[in-house]
ZAMARGU-4260 file (C-alpha; in steps of 0.2 Angstrom, whole numbers, plus 5000, padded with zeros to 4 digits):
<rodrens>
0) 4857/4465/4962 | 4863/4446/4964 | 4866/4441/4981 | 4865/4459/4988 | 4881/4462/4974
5) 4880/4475/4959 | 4884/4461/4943 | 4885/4463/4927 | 4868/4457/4918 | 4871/4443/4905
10) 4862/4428/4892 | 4850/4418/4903 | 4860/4400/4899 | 4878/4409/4908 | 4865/4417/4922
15) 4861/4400/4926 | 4876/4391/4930 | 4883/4406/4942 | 4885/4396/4958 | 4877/4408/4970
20) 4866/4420/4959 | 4849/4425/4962 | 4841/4416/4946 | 4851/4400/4947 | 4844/4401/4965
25) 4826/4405/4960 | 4826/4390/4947 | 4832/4376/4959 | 4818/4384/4973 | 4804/4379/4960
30) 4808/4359/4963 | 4819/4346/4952 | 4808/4343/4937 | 4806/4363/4935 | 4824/4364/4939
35) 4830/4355/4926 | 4815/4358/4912 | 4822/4378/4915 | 4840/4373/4913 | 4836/4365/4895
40) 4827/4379/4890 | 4841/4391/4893 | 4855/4380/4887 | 4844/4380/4870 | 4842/4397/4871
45) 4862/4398/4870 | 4860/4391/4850 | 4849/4406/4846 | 4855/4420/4837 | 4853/4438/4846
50) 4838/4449/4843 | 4844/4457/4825 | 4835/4464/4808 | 4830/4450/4802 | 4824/4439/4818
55) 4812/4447/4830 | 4808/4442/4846 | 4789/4436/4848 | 4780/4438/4867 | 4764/4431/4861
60) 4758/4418/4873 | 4741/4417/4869 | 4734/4401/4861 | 4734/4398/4844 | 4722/4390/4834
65) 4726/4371/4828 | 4711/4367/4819 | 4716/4364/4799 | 4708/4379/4789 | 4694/4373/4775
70) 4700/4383/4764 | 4714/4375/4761 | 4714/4356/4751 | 4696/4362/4745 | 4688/4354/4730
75) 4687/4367/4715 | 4670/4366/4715 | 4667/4369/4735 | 4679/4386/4730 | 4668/4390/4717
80) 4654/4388/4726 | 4660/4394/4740 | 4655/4376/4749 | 4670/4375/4761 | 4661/4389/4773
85) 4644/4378/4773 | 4651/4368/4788 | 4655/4385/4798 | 4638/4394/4794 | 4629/4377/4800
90) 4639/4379/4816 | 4637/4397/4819 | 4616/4394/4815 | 4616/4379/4829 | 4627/4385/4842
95) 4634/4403/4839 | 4651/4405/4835 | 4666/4407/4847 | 4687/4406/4848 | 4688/4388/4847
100) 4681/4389/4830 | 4694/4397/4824 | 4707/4389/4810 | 4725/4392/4807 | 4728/4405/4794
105) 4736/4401/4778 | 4754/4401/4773 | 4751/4415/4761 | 4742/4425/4776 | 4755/4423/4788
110) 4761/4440/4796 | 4780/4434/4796 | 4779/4428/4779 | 4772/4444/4773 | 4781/4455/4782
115) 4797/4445/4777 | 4793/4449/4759 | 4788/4466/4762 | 4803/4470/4770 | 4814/4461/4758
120) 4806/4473/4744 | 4807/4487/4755 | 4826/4488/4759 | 4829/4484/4739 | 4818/4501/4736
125) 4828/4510/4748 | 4845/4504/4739 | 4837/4509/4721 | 4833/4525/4729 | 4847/4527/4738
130) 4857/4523/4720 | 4846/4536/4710 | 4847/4549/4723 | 4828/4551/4726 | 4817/4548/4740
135) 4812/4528/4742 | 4792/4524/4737 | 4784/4513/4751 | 4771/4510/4735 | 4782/4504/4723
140) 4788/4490/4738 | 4768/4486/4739 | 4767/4485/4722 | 4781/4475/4718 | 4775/4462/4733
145) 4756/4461/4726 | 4756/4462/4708 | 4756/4446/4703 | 4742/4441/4716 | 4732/4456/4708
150) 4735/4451/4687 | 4723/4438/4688 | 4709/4449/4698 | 4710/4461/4683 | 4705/4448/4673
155) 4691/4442/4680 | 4686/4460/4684 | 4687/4464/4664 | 4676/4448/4661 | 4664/4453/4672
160) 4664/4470/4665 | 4660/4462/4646 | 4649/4451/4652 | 4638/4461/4660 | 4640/4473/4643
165) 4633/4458/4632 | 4618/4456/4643 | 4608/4469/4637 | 4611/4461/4618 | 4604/4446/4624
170) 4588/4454/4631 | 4585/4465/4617 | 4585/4449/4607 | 4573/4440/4619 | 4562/4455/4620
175) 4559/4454/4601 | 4554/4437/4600 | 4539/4441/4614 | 4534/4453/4601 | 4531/4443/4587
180) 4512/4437/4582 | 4516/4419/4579 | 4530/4408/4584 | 4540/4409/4570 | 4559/4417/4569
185) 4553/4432/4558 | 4537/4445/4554 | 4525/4444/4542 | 4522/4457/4532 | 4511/4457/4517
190) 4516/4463/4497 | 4501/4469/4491 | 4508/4472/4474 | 4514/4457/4473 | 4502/4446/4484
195) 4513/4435/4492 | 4520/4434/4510 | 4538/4434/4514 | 4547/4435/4531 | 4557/4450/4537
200) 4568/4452/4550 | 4564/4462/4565 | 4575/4477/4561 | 4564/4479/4548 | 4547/4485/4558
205) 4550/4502/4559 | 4550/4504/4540 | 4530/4500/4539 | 4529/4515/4548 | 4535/4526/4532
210) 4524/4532/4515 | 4515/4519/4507 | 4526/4523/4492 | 4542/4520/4499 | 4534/4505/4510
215) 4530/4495/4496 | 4545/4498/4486 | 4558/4492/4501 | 4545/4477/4504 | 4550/4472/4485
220) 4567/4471/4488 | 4567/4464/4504 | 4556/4450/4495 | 4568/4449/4482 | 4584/4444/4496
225) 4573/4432/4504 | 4571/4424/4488 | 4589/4426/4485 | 4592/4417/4501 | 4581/4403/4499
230) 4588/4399/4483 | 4605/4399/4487 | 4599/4386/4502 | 4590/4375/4489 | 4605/4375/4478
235) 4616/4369/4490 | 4604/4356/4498 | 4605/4349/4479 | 4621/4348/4475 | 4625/4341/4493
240) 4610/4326/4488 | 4618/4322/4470 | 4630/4311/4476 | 4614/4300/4482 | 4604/4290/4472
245) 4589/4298/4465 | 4572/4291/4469 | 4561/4288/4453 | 4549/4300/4456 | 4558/4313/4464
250) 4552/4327/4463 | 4571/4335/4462 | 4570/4340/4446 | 4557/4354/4449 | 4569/4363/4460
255) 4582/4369/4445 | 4568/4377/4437 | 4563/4385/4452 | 4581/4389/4454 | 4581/4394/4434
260) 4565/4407/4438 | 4575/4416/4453 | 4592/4417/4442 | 4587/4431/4435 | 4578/4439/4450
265) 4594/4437/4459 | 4606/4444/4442 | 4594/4459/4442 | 4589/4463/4459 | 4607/4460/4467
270) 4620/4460/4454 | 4634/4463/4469 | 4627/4447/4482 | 4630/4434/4466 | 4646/4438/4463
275) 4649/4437/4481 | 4641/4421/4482 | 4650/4414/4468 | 4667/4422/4475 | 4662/4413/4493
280) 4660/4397/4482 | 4668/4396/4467 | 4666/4377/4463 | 4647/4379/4465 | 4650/4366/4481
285) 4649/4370/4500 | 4667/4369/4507 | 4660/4358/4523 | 4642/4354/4527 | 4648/4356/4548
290) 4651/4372/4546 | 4634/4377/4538 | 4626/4366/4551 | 4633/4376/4565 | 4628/4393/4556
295) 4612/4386/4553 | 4611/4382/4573 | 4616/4397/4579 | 4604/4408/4567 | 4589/4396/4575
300) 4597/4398/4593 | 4599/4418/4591 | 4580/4418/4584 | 4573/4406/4600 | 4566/4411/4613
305) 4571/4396/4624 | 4591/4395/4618 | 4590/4415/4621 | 4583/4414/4640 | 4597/4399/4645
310) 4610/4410/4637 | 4603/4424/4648 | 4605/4413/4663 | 4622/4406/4659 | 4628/4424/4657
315) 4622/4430/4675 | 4629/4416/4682 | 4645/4419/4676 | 4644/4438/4679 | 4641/4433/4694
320) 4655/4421/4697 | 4669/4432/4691 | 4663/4446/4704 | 4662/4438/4719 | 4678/4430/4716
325) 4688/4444/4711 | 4679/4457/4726 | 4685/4442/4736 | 4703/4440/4732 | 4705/4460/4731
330) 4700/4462/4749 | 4711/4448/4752 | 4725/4458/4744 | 4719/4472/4753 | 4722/4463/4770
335) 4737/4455/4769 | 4744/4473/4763 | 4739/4480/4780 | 4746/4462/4789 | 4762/4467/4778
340) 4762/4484/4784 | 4759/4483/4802 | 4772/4468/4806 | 4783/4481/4795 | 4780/4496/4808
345) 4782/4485/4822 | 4801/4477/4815 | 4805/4498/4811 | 4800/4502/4832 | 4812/4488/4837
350) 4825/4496/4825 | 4822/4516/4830 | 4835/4526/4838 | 4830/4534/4853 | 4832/4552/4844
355) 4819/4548/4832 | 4806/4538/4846 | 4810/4553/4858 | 4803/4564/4843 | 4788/4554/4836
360) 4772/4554/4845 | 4764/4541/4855 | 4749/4544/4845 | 4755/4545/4829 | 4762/4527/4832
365) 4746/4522/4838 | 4736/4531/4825 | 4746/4523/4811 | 4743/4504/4818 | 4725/4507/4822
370) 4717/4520/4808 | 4730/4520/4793 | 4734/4504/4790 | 4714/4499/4789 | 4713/4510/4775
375) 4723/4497/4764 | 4708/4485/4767 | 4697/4494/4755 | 4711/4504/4746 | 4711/4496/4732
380) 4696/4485/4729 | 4691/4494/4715 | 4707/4499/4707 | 4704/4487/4691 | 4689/4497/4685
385) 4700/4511/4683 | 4707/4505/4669 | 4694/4494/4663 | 4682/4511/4660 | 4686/4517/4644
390) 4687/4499/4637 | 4667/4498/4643 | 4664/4515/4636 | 4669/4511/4620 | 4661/4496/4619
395) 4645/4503/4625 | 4643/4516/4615 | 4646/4506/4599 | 4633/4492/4605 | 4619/4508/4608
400) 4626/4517/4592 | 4621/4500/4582 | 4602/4503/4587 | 4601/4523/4589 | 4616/4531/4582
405) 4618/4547/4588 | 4609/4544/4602 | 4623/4533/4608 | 4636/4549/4608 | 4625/4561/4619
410) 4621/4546/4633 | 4638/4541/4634 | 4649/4558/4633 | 4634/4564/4643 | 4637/4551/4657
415) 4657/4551/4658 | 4655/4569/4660 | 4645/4571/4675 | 4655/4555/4684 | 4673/4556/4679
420) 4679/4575/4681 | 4666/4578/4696 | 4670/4564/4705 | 4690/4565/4700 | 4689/4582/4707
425) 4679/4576/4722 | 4692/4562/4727 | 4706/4573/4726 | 4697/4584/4739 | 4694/4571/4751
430) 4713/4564/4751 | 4719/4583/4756 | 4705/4583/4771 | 4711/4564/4774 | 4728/4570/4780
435) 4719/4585/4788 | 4709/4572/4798 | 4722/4561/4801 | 4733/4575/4808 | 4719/4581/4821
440) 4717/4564/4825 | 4737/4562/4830 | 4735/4578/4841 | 4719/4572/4849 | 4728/4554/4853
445) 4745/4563/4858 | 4733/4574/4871 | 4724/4558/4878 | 4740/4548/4877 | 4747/4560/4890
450) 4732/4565/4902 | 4732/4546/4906 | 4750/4545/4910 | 4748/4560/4922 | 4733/4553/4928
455) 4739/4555/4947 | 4744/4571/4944 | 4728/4580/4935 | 4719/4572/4951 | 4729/4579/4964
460) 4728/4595/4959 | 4711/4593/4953 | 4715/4601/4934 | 4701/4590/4927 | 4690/4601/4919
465) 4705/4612/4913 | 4711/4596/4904 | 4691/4592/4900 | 4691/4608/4889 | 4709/4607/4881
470) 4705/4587/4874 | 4684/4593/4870 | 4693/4607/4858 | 4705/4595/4852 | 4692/4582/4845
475) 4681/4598/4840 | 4694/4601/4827 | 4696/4584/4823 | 4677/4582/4821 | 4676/4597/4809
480) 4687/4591/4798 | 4678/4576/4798 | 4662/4584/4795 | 4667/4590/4780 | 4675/4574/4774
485) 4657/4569/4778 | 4649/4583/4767 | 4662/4577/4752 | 4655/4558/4753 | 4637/4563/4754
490) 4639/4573/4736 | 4647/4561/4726 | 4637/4545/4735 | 4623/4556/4728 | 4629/4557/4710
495) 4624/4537/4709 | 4606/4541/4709 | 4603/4554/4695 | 4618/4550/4685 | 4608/4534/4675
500) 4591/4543/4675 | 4595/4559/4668 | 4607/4549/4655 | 4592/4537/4648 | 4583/4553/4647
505) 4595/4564/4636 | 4595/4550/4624 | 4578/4545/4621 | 4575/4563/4620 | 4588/4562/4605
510) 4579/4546/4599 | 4563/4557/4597 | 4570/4572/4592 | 4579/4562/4577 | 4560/4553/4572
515) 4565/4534/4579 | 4551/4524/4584 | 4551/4520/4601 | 4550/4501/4607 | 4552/4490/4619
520) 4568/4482/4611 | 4577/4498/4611 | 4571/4507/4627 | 4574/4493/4640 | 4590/4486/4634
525) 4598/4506/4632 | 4594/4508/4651 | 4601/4492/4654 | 4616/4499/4645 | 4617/4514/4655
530) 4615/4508/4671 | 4629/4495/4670 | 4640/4509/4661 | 4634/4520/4676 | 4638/4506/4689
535) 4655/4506/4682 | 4657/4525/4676 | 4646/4533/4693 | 4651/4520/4708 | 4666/4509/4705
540) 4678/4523/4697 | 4674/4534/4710 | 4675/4521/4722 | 4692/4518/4717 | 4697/4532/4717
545) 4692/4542/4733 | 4698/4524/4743 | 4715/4523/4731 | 4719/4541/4735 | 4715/4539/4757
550) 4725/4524/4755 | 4739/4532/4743 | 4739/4545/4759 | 4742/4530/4774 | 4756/4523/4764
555) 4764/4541/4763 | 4763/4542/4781 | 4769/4524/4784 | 4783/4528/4773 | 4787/4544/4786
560) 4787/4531/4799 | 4799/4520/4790 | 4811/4532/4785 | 4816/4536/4805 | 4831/4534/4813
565) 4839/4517/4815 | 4850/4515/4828 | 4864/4504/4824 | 4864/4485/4830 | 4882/4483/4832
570) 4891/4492/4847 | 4901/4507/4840 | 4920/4507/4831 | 4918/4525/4825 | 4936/4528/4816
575) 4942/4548/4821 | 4930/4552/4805 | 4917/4544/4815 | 4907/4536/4801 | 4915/4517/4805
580) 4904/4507/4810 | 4911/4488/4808 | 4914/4481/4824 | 4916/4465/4834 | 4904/4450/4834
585) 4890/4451/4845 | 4896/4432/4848 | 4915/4434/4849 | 4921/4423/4860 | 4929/4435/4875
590) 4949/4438/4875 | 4956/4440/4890 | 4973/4448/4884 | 4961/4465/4877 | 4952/4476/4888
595) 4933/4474/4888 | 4930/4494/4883 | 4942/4506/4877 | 4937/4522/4875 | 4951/4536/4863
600) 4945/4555/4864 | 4927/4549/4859 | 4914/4565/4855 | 4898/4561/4853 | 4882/4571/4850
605) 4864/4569/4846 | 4863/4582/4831 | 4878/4589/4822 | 4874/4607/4825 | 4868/4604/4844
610) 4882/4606/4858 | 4891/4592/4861 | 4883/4577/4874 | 4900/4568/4876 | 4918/4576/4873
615) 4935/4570/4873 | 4930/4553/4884 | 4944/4541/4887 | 4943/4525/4897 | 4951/4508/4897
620) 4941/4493/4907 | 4948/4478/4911 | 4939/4460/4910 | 4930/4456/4923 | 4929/4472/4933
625) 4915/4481/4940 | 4914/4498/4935 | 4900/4511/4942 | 4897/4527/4931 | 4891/4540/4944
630) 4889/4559/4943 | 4875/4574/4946 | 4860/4573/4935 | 4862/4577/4916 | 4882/4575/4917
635) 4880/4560/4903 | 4879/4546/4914 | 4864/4539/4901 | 4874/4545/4885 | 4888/4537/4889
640) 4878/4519/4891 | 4868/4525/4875 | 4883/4527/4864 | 4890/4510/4870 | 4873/4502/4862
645) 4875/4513/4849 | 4861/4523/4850 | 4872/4539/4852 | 4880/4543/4835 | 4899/4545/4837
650) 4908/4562/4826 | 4926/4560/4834 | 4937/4547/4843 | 4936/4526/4844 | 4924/4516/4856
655) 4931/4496/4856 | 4920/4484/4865 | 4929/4466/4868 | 4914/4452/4874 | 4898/4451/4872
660) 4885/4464/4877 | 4868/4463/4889 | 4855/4478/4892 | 4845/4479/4905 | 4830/4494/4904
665) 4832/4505/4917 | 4812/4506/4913 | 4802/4488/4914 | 4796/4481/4898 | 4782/4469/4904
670) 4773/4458/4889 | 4758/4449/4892 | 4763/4432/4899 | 4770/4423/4913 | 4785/4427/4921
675) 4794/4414/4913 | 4789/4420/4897 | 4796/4438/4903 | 4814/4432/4909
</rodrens>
């Protein structure tokens, strides 16, 4: 109403200038410099584009944070470390922590962007499915958005995964050299026959442990390659110092014949290792002196205990690097797929026709914003160790087949076999009682949706405990399902605890079985093996994959949602087929000379097989007139409007529309604001 006149509704900068109008009115009530601060806001408003797929219309007048986030500019060390947050903890230990301690989000965070590229990604899966005749995958939009943000996590994820494998080396290393009597880098074990001492490694331990026979005679020949090495060592150490000028009384010339004495140990003993020595170095010469240095270095840092306990540290450290980072930026996927997702769901609502939102739910809606779209937080956190399993496996089971040998294939095949079909089976469980769940939960939301609405009513008639007993067996469905969801978790949560144990003891139980001495350097590093198989095999797989599959199940409902209705953003030029659809310009300048609708045996209908809403309709209106569409209730009064915004799909007939077009709700849409930012 405008004046106490019935006026057509129109843009706010053209509401403005009518001399006489109700808002123009209102404006130049609230004093000069309002006045005119109003007026330049509407006259900008006149260079924006109407409300159309790609811009939406934003209500939001809360205040935003203006504080420049840490994150963004820091040093690579204070992200390594983690340093930027130091400043923020500091604050929250002094003072607490509240909204003005909030920061801007970054660019890559930003819901518009996200759901800009989402969307984008979205309408070009619908095109290739549209093209290959098959239903469009809101997954394959997700992945196509995310992958490349997600390369780089598998990575880290795979070195972490090594690096925690080569752990266990290390400390089976370390643990030998705590074992050994005195501080050098190899055993002593005496050669009674031939009453010397030599040096063997620490593999060899367990062979002192066999006949006296046998003992003696591998003691000879590892004496004999110890002689063999120390020969070739001296060898080259002389022909490296010939090039130097020999001291007079050197005592040089004793080594050949020492040499001389172990030529034919070495001839007889290891026929095979000379002509390999000579094959290695054919000129009798060492090709470079660096690269025996760094051998050299490396033997005496692999045999030290001190180079062996840094190298422990450094790995840890690193270990622990890669998973921190990567469990960081996975959960930072995770959440800008649910920022994605939810500014996606919200663009769709502004898009639906008012078939398909006068068939959906309130509390499916709701459901899907408030429950599904969490369920991308974790989703997907663990996804990487799904493929990086069986490399592990493998590479375990050769590392513990090096020091037990079968033992290795039972503790391994033993562990994948009580994780990955159990657990695989579990998952697939859980993602069938997910969708139960998420139905009863729609149902109980759809229930309490409506009992609030008729909250006037239920009291006046005083139907509350009626309504009590309908909503309590409602969520008593819901919560069985729940339950056994529950049940489904607390099995597979439990398979973490026995899974390693039982493992360790199926193969020590081999190594006993098979007569292999058991010591420290074996025992300790295999459970080390097996529990960082079983963290991978027993608690990140199936992590992954019972969160993959509840998430795998939001995006299938998201992907209902999304495949709704649209109603069509242009006003209607259906040809006599119906199916045309390329009308005027929203912004088409208004020609006098053409009527402003013109209406030719237009039949219109909500579903093709349904009676028909409108039939035959003809009407021409001129500019500028005042026309009032009255008549009993349900004679079309709101289909006819409906199918002029294009909401009512048009089978027969031709619907024109000269001008521009204004809609105003016959139901208030209030947004949480001023009334300025309402108008």
């Amino acid at each position: 109403m405008d004046a106490g006149e019935a006026r057509e509704l129109n843009v706010p900068h053209i509401l403005l200038q009518q001399e006489g109008g109700i808002l123009k009115d209102m404006v130049e009530a609230t004093g000069p410099s309002e006045s005119e601060s109003l007026k330049r806001i509407a006259a900008e408003t006149k260079k924006f584009p109407h409300a159309t797929r790609r811009t939406v219309p934003t209500m939001d007048s809360s205040p935003k944070p203006v504080k420049k986030n840490p994150r963004k500019g820091a040093f690579c060390l204070s992200q390594l470390f983690f340093g930027w947050l130091l400043p923020l903890f500091y604050r929250g230990s002094r003072r607490g922590l509240g909204k003005d301690d909030l920061t801007k989000c970054l660019k890559a965070d930003r819901s518009e962007d996200l759901g800009d590229v989402l969307e984008e990604q979205w309408e070009k899966e619908v095109s290739q499915a549209r093209i290959a005749s098959r239903e469009p995958k809101l997954r394959n939009a997700l992945f196509r958005t995310f992958y490349k943000q997600s390369l780089f996590d598998g990575f880290l994820i795979f070195l972490f995964v090594l690096i925690k494998t080569i752990l266990p080396v290390v400390l089976a290393q370390l643990l030998v050299q705590f074992q050994e009597p005195t501080n050098s880098t190899h055993l002593a074990v005496v050669n009674i026959n031939n009453d010397v001492i030599t040096t063997v490694p620490p593999m060899a331990m367990p062979l002192m442990m066999l006949p006296e026979t046998t003992q003696s005679h591998l003691e000879n020949l590892v004496f004999d390659e110890t002689a063999m090495i120390n020969k070739r060592r001296r060898k080259r150490r002389i022909r490296i110092d010939d090039d130097k000028p020999a001291p007079g009384n050197s005592i040089g010339g004793s080594k050949p014949n020492v040499g001389q004495e172990d030529e034919g140990l070495e001839t007889t003993m290891f026929p095979n290792l000379s002509e390999q020595f000579e094959a290695d170095d054919p000129s009798g010469t060492a090709n470079s002196t660096l690269v025996d240095d760094l051998t050299e270095f490396l033997h005496h840092a692999w045999n030290d205990a001190f180079w062996l306990s840094g190298l422990l540290v450094l790995l840890t450290l690193c270990g622990c690097f890669c998973c921190h980072h990567s469990d960081l930026r996975e959960r930072l996927v995770g959440a800008r797929m649910r920022i994605a997702c939810c500014s996606l769901i919200y663009r769709k609502t502004l898009r639906m026709s008012r078939k398909a939102a006068g068939q959906t739910p309130a509390g499916y809606m709701i459901n899907l914003l408030s429950n599904d779209v969490s369920r991308l937080d974790y989703g997907f956190i663990y996804v990487h160790y799904v493929w990086v399993l069986p490399f592990q496996a493998c590479f375990t089971c050769y590392l513990i087949w090096s020091r037990v040998q079968w033992a290795a294939i039972v503790g391994v095949v033993g562990l994948l076999v009580k994780t990955i079909p159990v657990q695989t089976g579990l998952s697939r469980l859980s993602s069938i009682i997910r969708m139960r769940v998420a139905k009863k939960t729609d149902q109980r939301v759809g229930i309490m949706n409506e009992l609030i609405q008729g909250i006037q009513v239920i009291k006046m008639y005083a139907w509350e405990k009626p309504f009590h007993k309908v909503v309590s067996l409602a969520r008593k469905k819901e919560v069985r399902q729940i339950r056994w969801a529950s049940y489904i978790r607390g099995i597979y949560l439990s398979t973490m605890v026995f899974t390693e144990r039982s493992t360790l003891f199926l193969a020590i139980a081999c190594c006993v079985i098979e007569g292999r001495a058991i010591t420290a350097d074996i025992v300790f590093p295999m459970a080390q093996f097996f529990n960082i198989l079983q963290l991978t095999a027993a608690i990140f797989y199936p992590l992954a994959v019972s969160l993959g599959a509840e998430a795998l199940v939001s995006i299938d409902r998201i992907q209902e949602f999304l495949a709704l209705q649209e109603h069509d953003a242009t006003p209607p030029s259906a040809s006599s087929g119906g199916l045309q659809r390329n009308l005027n310009d929203l912004h088409q300048t208004e020609d006098s000379g053409k009527p402003a609708i013109e209406l030719q045996n237009v039949t219109a209908s909500w579903e093709e097989t349904t009676e028909k809403t409108l039939k035959d309709i003809s009407v021409k209106i001129g500019t500028g007139k005042l026309l009032a569409v009255i008549g009993p209730v349900g004679a079309g009064k709101s289909s006819l409007l409906q199918m002029l915004l294009g909401e009512l799909p048009i089978q027969n007939g031709t619907a024109t529309i000269n001008g521009d077009v204004s809609y105003g709700s016959q139901e208030p849409w209030l947004f949480t604001g001023t009334v300025r930012n309402n108008i």
